[in-house]
N, C-alpha and C positions, 0 to 999 in steps of 0.2 A: 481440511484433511491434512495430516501428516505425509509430507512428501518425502522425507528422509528416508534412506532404506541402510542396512547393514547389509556386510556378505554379499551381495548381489551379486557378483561374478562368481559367487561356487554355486548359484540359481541354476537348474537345468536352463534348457532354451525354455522349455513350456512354461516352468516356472518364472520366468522371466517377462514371458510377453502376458502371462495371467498378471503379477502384481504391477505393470508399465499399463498395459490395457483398465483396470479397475482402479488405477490409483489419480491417471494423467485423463481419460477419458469420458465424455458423458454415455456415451454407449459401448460400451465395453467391448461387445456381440460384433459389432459392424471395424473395430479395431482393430482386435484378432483377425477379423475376414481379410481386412486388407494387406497384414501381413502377411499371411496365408496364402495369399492370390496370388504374391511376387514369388514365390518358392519355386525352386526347381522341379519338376516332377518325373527327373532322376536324382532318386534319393545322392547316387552317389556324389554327384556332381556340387549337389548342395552339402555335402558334407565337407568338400574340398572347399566350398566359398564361406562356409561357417567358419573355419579356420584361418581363413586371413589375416581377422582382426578381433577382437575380443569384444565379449558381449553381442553377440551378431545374432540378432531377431530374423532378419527376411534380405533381399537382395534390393537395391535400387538399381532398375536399369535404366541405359542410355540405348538411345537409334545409334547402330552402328552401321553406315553407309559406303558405298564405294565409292572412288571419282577416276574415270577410263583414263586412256591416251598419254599419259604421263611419259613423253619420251626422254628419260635421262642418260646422257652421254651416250647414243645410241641404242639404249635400250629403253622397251615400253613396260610400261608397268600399271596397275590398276592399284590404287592408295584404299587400305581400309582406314576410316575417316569415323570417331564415336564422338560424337557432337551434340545437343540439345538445339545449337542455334539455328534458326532456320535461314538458308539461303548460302549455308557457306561452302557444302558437299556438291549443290551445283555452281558457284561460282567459281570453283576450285576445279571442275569438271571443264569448265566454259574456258580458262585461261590455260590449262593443258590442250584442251582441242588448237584453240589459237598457235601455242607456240609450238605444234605437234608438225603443224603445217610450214614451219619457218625454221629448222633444224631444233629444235627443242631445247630440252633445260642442259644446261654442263654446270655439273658441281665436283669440286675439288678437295679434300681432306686439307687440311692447312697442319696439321698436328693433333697429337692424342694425350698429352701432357693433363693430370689429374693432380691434383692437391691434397694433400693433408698435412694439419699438424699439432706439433705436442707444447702446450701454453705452460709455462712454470716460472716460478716469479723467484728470483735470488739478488740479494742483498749484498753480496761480495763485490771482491773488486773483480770488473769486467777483465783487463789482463788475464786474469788465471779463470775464469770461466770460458776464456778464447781458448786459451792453453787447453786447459779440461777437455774441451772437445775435440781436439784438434789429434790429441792423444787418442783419444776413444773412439772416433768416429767407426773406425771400425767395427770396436766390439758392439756398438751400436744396430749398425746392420746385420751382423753375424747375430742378433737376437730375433729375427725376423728368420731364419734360413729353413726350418720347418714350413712356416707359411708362404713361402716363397719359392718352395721347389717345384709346384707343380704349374704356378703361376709363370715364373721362369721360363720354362719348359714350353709357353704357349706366346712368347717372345715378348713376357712383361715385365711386372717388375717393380723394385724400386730404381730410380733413374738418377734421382742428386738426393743430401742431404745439407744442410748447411745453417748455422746458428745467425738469429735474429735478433739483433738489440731494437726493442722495440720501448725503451725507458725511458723515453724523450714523451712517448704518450701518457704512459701511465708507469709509476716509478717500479722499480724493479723488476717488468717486465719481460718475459724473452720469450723465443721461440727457437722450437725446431720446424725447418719449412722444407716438407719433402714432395717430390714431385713423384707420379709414380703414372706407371701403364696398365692397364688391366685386360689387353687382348678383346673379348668380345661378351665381357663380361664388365655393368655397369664399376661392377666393383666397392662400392660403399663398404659391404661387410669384409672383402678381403683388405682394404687400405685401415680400417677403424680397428684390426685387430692389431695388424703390423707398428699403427701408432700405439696403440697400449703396451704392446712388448716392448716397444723400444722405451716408451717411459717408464716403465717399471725397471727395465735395465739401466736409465739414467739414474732414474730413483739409487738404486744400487750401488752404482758407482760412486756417485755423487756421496754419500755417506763413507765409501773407503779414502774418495782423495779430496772430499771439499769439508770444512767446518759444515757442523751441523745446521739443521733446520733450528734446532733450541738456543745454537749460539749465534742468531740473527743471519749465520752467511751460509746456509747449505741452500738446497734447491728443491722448490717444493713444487710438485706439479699441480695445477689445476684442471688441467681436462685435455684430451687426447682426443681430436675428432678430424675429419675428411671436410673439405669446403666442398661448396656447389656452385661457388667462384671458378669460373674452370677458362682463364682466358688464352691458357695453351693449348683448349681441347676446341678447333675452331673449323667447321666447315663454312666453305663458302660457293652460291650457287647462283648463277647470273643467265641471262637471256640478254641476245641483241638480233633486230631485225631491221630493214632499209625503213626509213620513215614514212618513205611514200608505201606501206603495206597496212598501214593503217587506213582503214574505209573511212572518207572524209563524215562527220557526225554534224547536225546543224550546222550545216554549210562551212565548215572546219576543213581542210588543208591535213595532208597528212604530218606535216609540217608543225603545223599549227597544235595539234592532236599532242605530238612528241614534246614542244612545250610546256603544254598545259601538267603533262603528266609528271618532268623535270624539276617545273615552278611547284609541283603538290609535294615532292620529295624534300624541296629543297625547306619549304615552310615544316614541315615536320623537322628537319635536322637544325632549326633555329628556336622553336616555337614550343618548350615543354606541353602545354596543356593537348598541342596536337600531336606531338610525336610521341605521349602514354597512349592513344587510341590507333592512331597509326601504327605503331607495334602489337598494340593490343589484336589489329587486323592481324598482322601477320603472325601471333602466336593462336588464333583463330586456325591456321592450317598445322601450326605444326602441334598443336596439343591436341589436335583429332587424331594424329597419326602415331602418336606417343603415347597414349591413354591405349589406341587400340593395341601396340604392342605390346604393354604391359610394362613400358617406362615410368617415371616419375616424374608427371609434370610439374611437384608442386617444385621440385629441384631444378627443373629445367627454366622455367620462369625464374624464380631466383637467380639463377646463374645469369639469363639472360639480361633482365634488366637491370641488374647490376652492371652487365657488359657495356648496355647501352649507356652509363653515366662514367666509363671510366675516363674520361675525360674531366672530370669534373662538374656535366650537367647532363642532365637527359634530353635524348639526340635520336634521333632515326634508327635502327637498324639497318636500312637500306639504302640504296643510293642509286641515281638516274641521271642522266646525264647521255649528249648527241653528241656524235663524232663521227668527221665526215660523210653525215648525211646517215649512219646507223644510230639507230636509237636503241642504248645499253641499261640495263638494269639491274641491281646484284643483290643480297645481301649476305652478312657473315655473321654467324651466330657461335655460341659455344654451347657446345652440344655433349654432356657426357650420358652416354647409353652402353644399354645392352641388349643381346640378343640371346643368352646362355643366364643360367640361375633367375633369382626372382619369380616370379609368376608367369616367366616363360614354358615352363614347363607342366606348370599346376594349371592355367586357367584355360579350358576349352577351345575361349574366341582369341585368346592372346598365339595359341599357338595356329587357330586357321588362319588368321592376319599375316602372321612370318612367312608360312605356307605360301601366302595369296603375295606375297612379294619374293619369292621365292628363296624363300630363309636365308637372307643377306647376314655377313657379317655385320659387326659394329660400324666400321667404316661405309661400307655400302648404305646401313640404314641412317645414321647421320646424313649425310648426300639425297637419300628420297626426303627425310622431313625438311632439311633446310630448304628442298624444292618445292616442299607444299608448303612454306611460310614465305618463301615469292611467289606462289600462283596466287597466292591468298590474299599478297598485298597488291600484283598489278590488278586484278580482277577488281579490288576495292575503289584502288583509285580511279581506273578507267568509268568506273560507275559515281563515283562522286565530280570527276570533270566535266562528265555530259551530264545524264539523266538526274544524277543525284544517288545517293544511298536507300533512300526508300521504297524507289519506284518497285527495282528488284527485292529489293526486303519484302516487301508487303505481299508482292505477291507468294512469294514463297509464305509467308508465316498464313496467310489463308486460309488453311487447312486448320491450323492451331485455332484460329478465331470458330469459324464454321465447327470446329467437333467441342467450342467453350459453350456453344451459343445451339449446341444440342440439333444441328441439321440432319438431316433426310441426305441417305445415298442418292437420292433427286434430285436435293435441293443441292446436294455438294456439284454435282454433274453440271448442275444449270449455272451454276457461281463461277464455275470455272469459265466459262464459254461466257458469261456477263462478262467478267471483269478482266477480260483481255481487253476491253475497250473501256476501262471505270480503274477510280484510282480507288485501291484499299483503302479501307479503313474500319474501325469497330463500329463507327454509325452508320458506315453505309453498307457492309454484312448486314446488319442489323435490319435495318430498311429493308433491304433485297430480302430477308427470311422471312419479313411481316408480309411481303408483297405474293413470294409465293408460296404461304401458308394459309393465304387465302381461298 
């Protein structure tokens, strides 16, 4: 069969899930059904998620969970947490209650500093391209002052602008590299229009005082966009408690405990292949919390683990370390968010989530995710020095095994109460179903 399709996107929905359904699938009947199944059943609601993103058949959802006790710089909070993986909304639960007990998480804004900039490659002599801009810079930002009034106004902004010789990498290279503020608003669309105006105004100028583009030295832009590089936009959020508050664990020293957890920190911050998973732990809490708001994780990852190699190799995000008998733990991430435009507004659970944190500014919500990406990482480790990572894993994901493997609300009841004394697994579910299925 003919898989190719024309037009497809001026298809209705209907007509879209009819030729996707009878063209990709052996039962046509049961295809449709399943899309049909994930649908809202408030029309309006699903008209609002139809329009997110184009071509949109049905919804995919995620378990969207909470985790209590989150005490941050004196205040408590409850994390809405949309996750798939199993064990990480209670283990993020379990290390809020812990440091709940021991004055809680303190996070700090370190700066709010955003990037973008305008790429254009010129062939002239450098001297009079310094000049050029040096002259302009103004008129430069005065091309931005429409998009910027009301942004201004909310105490943002653009903050520097200043030219890039960047021809040492690739020849004729340059840049405009602007820094800017966006208040409580992630900002992407207001930073990527303010780059276009200013390039077109370069563009502009660039033609009344430089040779042209056609006589090899004027200045041609290539692209105007906002980075997700953001290492001025940086919270950082830490825990410290007396060593002896840790409950000694096979016959472990609280001492001994705050070591082990140090020596796990320190092998991620030396050890690439373990400091991608070790992060990977702690963006485990914060892309639960950034997904439920209605942020962009695929931007925030980005951002981050670029952060984590600016040094030149991939390294920890976190850090641990005892002093004077406290055992201290941190980390600093680069966080650009919002809490205003986006899907703040549009999407139903994005706006109970702000609610359920009590609609934090940007700065406040920065400060709660950077604190679910340390609950997220001590909680990991504390489980890989003792018991291990699976003990807890396994039995959380139990539930996913038992409903794979088609259990009885009986048989789910009785598994529960078996395997508090039994170590998971898919053969031994297995087992235990044949056993009391008999």
């Amino acid at each position: 069969m003919d898989k190719r399709i024309e037009g497809f996107s001026k298809f209705t929905k209907a007509e879209k899930i009819e030729w996707i359904s009878h063209t990709h699938f052996n039962d046509p009947a049961k295809a449709k059904s399943k899309l049909s199944s994930y649908w809202n059943t408030n029309s309006d609601i699903q008209n609002i998620h139809d329009e997110f993103i184009e071509n949109t058949l049905t919804n995919f959802y995620l378990p969207l969970g909470v985790a209590p006790n989150f005490l941050i710089n004196g205040e408590t909070f409850t994390l809405p947490m949309v996750i798939e993986e199993s064990s990480v909304v209670a283990a993020a639960g379990n290390a809020a209650k812990f440091w709940q007990q021991r004055g809680g998480f303190h996070a700090e804004v370190l700066n709010t500093f955003k990037v973008g900039q305008v790429h254009f490659m010129y062939k002239g002599n450098p001297d009079l391209l310094h000049s050029f801009f040096k002259k302009n810079k103004a008129q430069l930002l005065y091309a931005t002052d429409d998009l910027s009034k009301k942004m201004k106004a909310r105490g943002g902004g653009i903050q520097s602008i200043e030219l890039v010789d960047k021809s040492l990498l690739i020849p004729n290279y340059y840049q405009l590299h602007l820094r800017f503020k966006t208040a409580d608003a992630m900002g992407a669309n207001f930073i990527n229009s303010c780059l276009e105006s200013i390039a077109l105004k370069l563009e502009q100028l660039a033609k009344q005082e430089l040779e042209s583009v056609k006589n090899g030295n004027g200045i041609e832009v290539v692209m105007s966009i906002l980075s997700n590089y953001v290492p001025e936009c940086l919270v950082r959020a830490s825990v410290q408690c007396p060593v002896s508050d840790f409950v000694p664990q096979k016959g472990w020293t609280g001492e001994a405990f705050a070591k082990k957890m140090v020596q796990a920190v320190e092998i991620a911050k030396q050890e690439p292949y373990r400091a991608v998973t070790h992060n990977k732990g702690i963006m485990n809490g914060v892309d639960a919390v950034v997904v439920a708001t209605g942020n962009d994780f695929r931007a925030v990852e980005a951002g981050v683990h670029a952060y984590a190699s600016k040094e030149g190799h991939y390294t920890s995000l976190s850090n641990a370390y005892v002093k004077n008998n406290l055992f201290c733990m941190e980390v600093t991430l680069p966080l650009a968010l919002g809490t205003v435009g986006g899907l703040t507004r549009l999407h139903p659970m994005v706006q109970w989530s702000l609610e359920l944190l009590g609609n934090p500014n940007a700065e406040t919500l920065m400060k709660i995710i950077a604190v679910a990406g340390l609950a997220q990482n001590f909680a990991a480790l504390r489980s890989l020095v003792t018991s291990g990572i699976q003990k807890g894993h396994m039995k959380m994901h139990l539930f996913n095994i038992l409903n794979q493997m088609g259990a009885t609300d009986l048989q789910k009841a009785e598994a529960i109460v078996y395997f508090k004394e039994h170590n998971v697994s898919v053969k031994a579910v297995g087992q235990f179903l044949q056993k009391t299925s008999l």
